[in-house]
C-alpha positions, 0 to 999 in steps of 0.5 A: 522788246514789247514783251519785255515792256509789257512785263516790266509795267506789270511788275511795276504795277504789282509792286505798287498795289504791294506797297499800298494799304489796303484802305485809303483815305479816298476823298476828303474836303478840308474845312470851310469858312463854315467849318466842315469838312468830310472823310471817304474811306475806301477799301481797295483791296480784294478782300474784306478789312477790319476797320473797327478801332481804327482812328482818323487824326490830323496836323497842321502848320501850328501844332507841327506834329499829328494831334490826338485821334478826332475819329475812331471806327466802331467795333464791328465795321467791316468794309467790304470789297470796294466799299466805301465809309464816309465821315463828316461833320454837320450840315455838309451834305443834303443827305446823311453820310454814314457818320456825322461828326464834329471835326475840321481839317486843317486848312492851309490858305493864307500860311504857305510853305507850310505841310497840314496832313490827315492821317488813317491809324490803325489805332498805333501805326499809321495806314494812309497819310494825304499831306496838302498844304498852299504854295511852294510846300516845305516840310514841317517838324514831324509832320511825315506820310507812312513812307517817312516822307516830308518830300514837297513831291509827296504834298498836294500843292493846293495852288497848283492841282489838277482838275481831273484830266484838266490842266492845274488850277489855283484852289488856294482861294477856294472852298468847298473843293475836295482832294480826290484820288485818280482811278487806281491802275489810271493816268494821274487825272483820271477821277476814280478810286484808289490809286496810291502810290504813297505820293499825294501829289501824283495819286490826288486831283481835285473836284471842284464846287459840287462836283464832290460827290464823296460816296456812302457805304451803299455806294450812294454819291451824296451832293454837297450843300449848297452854301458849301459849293463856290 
């Protein structure tokens, strides 16, 4: 029986690193009262991808369907095995990610039930989609994860996430936390790198104040400012 169990979590294991993209949105931090926010990509697989023209867009509660891309990749970016690529807006970080950026992501306090989203394209078909929103999350018009989903399961309830292996806490009143994804093969809490499922609410804890620490592409954790921690 052991054998057998040990088995089936293996093919369980391998069908879900089959199913997952090879580059996910790792971190993200939505917008503040200041209006920053920050990006971390994250190349999961074993083996180099090709990044370049690839586009970041996002939805939110009014628009109720994906915008116009507000981020595209170079040419030329390649992110290595187990590299990150981070993007942000101005004045989020002591130090420089790797790009700045004038963007916001949608924040969902103070509108409940309502699904926001942040989405990586290939430049036509969407690689990775995290949807987040405040409360009771329902779905919203044509706001959908790459598996076609609206499932209240697949959103992050920001008024009932994890911190870390902790137990869940209210963000919904917060700022300056970010939405992390679990250690990729870990129990859901365990802060790490890639673990995707294709169910934001299972594979996302969050960090909160400056325990962000989203990482550059030298690997380098880079602190959030001061005026954004809370």
């Amino acid at each position: 029986m052991k054998k057998i169990a040990a088995l089936m979590t293996a093919v369980l294991v391998l069908a879900l690193a089959a199913s997952a993209p090879a580059v996910v949105i790792n971190e993200f931090m939505y917008s503040t009262e200041g209006g920053n926010a920050f990006i971390e990509l994250y190349n999961r697989s074993g083996a180099p991808v090709d990044v370049s023209g690839w586009k970041l867009r996002t939805s939110n509660a009014a628009a109720n369907d994906w915008s116009a891309a507000f981020y595209t990749v170079p040419a030329a970016t390649t992110l290595a095995v187990g590299e990150f690529y981070l993007i942000a807006s101005q004045d989020v970080f002591v130090t420089v990610p790797d790009v700045e950026q004038p963007f916001t992501l949608p924040n969902p306090i103070g509108t409940p039930n309502k699904c926001v989203g942040v989405q990586l394209t290939d430049g036509t078909d969407p690689i990775d989609t995290v949807l987040y929103g405040d409360g009771a999350v329902a779905a919203s018009g044509n706001i959908v994860d790459d598996a076609g989903s609206q499932a209240a399961a697949d959103q992050v309830d920001v008024e009932n996430v994890q911190i870390g292996g902790g137990a869940a806490k209210d963000l919904s009143v917060s700022k300056g936390f970010s939405l992390r994804r679990s250690l990729d093969g870990g129990p859901k809490g365990s802060d790490g790198n890639g673990w995707d499922t294709n169910t934001s609410s299972n594979d996302f804890v969050a960090a909160i104040g400056g325990d962000a620490s989203p990482k550059n592409r030298a690997g380098t954790p880079v602190t959030l400012s001061v005026f954004e921690i809370e």
